[in-house]
N, C-alpha and C positions, 0 to 999 in steps of 0.2 A: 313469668316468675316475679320480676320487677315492681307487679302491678298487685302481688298480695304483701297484706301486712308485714312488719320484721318479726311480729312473731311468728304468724305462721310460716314464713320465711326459713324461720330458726329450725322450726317443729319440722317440718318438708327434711331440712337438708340433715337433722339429725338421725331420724328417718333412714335416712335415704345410707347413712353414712354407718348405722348399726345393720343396718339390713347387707351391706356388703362386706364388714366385718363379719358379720354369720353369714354370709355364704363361704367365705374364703374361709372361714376356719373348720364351717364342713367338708369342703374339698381337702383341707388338710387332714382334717380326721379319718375320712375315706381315704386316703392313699394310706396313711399311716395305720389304719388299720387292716388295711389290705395285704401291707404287707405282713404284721403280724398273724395276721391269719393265715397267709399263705406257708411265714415259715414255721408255724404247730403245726400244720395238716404234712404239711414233706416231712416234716421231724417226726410226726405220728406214722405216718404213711413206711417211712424206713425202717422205722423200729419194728412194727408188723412183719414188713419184707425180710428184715432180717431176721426175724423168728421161725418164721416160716423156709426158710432157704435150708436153718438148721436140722428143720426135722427127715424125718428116714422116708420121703416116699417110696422109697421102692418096697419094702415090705407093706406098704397100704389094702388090706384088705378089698375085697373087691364089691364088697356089699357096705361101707362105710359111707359112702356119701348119702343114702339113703339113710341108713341109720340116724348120720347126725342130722340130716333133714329133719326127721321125726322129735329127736331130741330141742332141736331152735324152736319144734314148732309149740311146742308145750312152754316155752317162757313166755310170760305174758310181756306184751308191746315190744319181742322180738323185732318184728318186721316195721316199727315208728318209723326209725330213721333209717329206710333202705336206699339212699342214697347219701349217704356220710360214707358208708367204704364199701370196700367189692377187691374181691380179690380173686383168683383162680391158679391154678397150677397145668403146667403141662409139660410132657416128656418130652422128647429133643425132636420128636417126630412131630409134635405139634397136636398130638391129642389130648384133649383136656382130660384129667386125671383127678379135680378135686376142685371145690368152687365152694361161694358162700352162700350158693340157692336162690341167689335176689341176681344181682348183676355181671356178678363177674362171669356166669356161666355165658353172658353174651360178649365177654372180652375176646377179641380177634388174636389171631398169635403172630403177633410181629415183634418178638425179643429183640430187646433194644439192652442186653447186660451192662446194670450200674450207670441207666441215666433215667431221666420223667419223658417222656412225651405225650402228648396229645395226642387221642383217638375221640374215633365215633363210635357209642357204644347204644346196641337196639336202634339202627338206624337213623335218629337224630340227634341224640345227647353227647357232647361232648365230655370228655373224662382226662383226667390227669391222671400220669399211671408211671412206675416206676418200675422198671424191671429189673430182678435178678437172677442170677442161677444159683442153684442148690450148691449143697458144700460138696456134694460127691459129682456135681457135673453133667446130670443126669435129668434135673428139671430145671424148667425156668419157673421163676415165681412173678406174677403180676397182680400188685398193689394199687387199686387206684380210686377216687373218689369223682364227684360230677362238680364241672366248674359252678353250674348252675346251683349248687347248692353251698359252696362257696362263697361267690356273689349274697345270697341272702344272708349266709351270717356276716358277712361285711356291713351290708345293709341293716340288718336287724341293731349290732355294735353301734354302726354310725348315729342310727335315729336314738338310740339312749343315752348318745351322749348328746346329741345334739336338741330333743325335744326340750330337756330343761334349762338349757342354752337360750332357744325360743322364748320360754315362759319367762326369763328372767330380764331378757329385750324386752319383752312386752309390758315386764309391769315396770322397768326402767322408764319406757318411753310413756308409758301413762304417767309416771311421777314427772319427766322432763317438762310434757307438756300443763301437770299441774301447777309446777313449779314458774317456768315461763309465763303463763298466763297471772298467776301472784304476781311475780315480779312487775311487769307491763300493766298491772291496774293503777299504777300511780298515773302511768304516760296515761294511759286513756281515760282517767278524772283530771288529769290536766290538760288535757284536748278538749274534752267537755265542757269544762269548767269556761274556758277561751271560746266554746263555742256559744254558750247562753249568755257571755256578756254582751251588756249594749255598748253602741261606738262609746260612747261618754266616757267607761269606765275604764281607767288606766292603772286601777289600783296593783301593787306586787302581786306576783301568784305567789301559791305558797310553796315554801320549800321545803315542808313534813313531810317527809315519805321518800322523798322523789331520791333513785337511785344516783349513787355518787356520779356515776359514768353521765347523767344527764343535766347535773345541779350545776354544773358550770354555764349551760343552755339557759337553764332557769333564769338562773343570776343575770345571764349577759340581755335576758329578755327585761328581766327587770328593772334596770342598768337603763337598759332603750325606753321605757315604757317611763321614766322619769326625764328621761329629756324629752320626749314628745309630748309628754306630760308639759315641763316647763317651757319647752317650744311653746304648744297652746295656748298655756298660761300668758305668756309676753305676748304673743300673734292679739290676742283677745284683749289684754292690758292695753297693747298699742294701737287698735282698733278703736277702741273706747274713748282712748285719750286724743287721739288723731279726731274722733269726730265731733268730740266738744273744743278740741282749740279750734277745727274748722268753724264753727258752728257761729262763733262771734266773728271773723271777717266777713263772711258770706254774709252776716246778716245786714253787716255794715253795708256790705257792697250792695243790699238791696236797697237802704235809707237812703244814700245817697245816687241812685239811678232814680227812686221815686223824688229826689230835689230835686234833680237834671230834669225829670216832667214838668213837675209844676212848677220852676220856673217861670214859664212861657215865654215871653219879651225880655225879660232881666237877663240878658245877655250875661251881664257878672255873676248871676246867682247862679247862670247854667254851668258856664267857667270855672267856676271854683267847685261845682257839683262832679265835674268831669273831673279836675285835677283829683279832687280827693278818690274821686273812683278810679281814676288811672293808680296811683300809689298802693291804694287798698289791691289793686288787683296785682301788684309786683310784689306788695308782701303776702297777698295768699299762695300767688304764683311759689316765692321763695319757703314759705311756709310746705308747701306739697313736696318741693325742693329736698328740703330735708327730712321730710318723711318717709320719702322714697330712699335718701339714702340711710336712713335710721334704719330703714326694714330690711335692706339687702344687706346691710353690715349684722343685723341680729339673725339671719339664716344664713348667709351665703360663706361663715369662716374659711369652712372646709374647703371651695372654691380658690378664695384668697391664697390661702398657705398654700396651694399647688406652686406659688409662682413665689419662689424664695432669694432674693438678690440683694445685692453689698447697695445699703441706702450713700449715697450721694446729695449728701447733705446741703451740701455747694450750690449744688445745681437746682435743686428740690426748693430753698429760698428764693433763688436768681427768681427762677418763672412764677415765683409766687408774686417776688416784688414787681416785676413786668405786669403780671395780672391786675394788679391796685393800684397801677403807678398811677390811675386819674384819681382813685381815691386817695389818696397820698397827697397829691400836688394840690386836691381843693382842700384840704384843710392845712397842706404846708407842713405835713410832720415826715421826720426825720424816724427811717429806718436802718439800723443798724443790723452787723451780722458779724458774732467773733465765734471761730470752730476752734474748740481747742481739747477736743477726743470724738469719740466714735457714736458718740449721741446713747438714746437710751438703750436703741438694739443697733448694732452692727449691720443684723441681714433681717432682712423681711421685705412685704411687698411695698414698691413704692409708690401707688396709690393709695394704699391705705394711709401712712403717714403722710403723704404728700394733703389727704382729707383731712387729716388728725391736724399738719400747721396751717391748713387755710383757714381752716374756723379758730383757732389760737389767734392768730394775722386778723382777722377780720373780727371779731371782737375787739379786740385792742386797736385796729381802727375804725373801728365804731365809736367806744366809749370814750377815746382821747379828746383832749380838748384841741383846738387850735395849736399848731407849733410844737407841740408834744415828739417823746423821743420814743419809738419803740423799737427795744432791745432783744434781739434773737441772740441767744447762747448756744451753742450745742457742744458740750463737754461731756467728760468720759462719765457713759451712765446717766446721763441726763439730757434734758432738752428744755430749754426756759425760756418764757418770752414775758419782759417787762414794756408795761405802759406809764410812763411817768403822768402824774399827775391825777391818778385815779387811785382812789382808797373805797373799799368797801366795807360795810360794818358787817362784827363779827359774826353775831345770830344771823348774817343772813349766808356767807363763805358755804358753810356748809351745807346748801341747800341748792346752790350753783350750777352743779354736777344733774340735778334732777332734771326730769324731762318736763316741758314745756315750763318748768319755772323763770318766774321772772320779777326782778324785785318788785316792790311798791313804789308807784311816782315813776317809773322809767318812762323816759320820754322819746330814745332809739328805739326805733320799730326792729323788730325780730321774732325769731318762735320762740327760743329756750329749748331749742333742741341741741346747739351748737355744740355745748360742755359734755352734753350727753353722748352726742358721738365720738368727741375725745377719749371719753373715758371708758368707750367699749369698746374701742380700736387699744388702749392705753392697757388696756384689763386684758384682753387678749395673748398680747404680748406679755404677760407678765408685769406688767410695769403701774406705777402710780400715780394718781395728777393730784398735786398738791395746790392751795392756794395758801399765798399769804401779801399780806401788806409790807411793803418794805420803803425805806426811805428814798427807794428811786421813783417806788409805786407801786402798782397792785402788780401781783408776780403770780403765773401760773409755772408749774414745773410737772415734768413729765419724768419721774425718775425710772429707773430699770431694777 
């Protein structure tokens, strides 16, 4: 069952489900008519009995049953129904004394006075039969009909009520299943529709038609097929972009492995051919660096947010400035750290921020001059880190945040991916990175 459609599913089990309604309400018809039949036929049955009980047999002529023989046999379709009643009379001795010509002359005499019982009448038919005695004492009267013919007007009553019972099932369940099958044509052009598209196309399905109970599916497909949508979009952006910023060190890295050749004997010209190709290959190295973590932070949120904890800000600096502390000590600059609230978020992962202040930190000791102070704040709702001595121009702040941007003239080696991770770890969270130029220095801020 599982394995047919939900409409024909539907169709099956309604089916299934008027088909047992009309059976049970024939079974109730049949009893219930059963028993109305049975009590006219005893109501009809007594009334006869008692009519008959009243009259005088014993002046009954001796030539009268023939008579009225002769008299039935002139009514036309007299003998139709000769099994709807039967009756016979008999005297106390038990010899039959008067009958209806059809069956009752074959009723046995076993008076049973003022009850029914059951007999076998002509050796196999069974009969229902009511006995009484006459008013003077003298006869018994026996009234009786054949169950078998009973039975068929039970039968004949049930099937008139029940054949247009049937017909009315039938053209039900033909509307049901006309009706089902309308309904379900939107599902199965919207199946279709999903099935002749090419991978490429992410466009919305449409939501004309499609019944309420399904439109929320639609919607929620919709919903999906826009972020996989813009998934791809970025995957494909960032692929693009990943293989033209590679595209200049690599190239570099080949210039100078072919000076490292032709050098030959210039021992200095191979040395400096090497140094430059050792550096070039730290920043492509670092360059792939943050590539790799650009792409895992733009797929992997849903990952991250599994792991939700009270950031420890304290600690989260401490091992950052352990990590730079060579950096730090060759150009002699002074790292600061005042906490004075719960930073931009309270709880989140701490990898992600711990990613978000490295490249803050590492920026700002990059671009510092010698002896330079950089200032880490973390206050309520915010998280700031000033570089003295570095100012940026205005037109260019705004463009900081892009991905592999990188001013004109910059003479620090790096990608321009660094702000870029900031700010999608920063966006995440809710939160915003601002720059600006301050009189201490160029100030990034990560507000909540």
């Amino acid at each position: 069952m599982n394995k047919l459609s939900l409409r024909l599913r539907l169709i099956v089990y309604f089916i299934g489900i008027a088909c047992v309604i009309w059976i049970t309400a024939g079974i109730l018809a049949w009893k219930e008519t059963k028993d109305t039949v049975d009590e006219f036929f005893d109501t009809y049955q007594m009334a006869l009995a008692r009519q008959l009980s009243g009259a005088d047999w014993s002046t009954l002529a001796s030539g009268a049953q023939k008579i009225t023989d002769g008299l039935i046999k002139n009514v036309h379709n007299a003998d139709e129904e000769d099994d709807s009643i039967g009756f016979a009379v008999f005297n106390r001795d038990g010899r039959l004394v008067f009958h209806d010509n059809e069956n009752g002359k074959y009723f046995g005499f076993l008076p049973a006075a003022g009850s029914f019982i059951r007999q076998i009448v002509d050796g196999d038919d069974e009969w229902r039969i009511v006995w009484l005695q006459s008013a003077d004492g003298n006869f018994y009267i026996a009234v009786g009909q054949e169950e078998e013919y009973r039975a068929d007007v039970v039968w004949d009553m049930t099937e008139e009520f029940m054949i247009p019972w049937a017909a009315g099932l039938f053209v039900l369940m033909v509307m049901i299943v006309a009706v089902l099958t309308r309904e379900f044509r939107p599902l199965g052009d919207l199946a279709e529709s999903l099935q002749n598209r090419n991978s490429g196309d992410l466009s919305p399905l449409g939501e004309k038609g499609v019944p309420a109970e399904v439109l929320p599916l639609v919607k929620a497909m919709n919903v999906q097929m826009r972020r996989i949508e813009s998934m791809l979009s970025s995957e494909r952006r960032f692929v693009a972009d990943a293989a033209h910023e590679l595209r200049t060190p690599l190239t570099a890295l080949q210039v100078q492995l072919e000076v490292a050749e032709m050098a030959g004997d210039d021992e200095k010209m191979r040395q400096e051919a090497l140094d430059k190709l050792q550096k070039g290959i730290e920043r492509s190295s670092r360059l792939v660096e943050q590539l790799l973590v650009l792409s895992k932070i733009d797929t992997s949120f849903g990952v991250y947010d599994e792991s939700c904890e009270k950031i420890d800000w304290k600690q989260v600096i401490e091992d950052l400035r352990v990590d730079y502390a060579s950096a730090i000590a060759a150009k002699n600059i002074d790292v600061s750290l005042e906490i004075s609230g719960n930073g931009p978020v309270e709880r989140g992962n701490p990898l992600l921020w711990t990613l978000l202040l490295r490249n803050l930190l590492d920026n700002a000791l990059k671009y510092s001059p010698e002896g330079a102070l950089v200032k880490v704040n973390v206050a309520e709702n915010a998280l700031t880190v000033i570089n003295s001595g570095v100012s940026v121009d205005d037109e260019v702040i705004g463009h900081l945040s892009e991905r592999f941007f990188r001013p004109a003239g910059q003479k620090v080696s790096g990608s321009g991916l660094g702000l870029s991770i900031v700010k999608r770890i920063a966006g995440h969270y809710g939160c915003r990175l601002e720059f600006a130029n301050t009189a201490e220095g160029f100030c990034v801020r990560v507000a909540g």
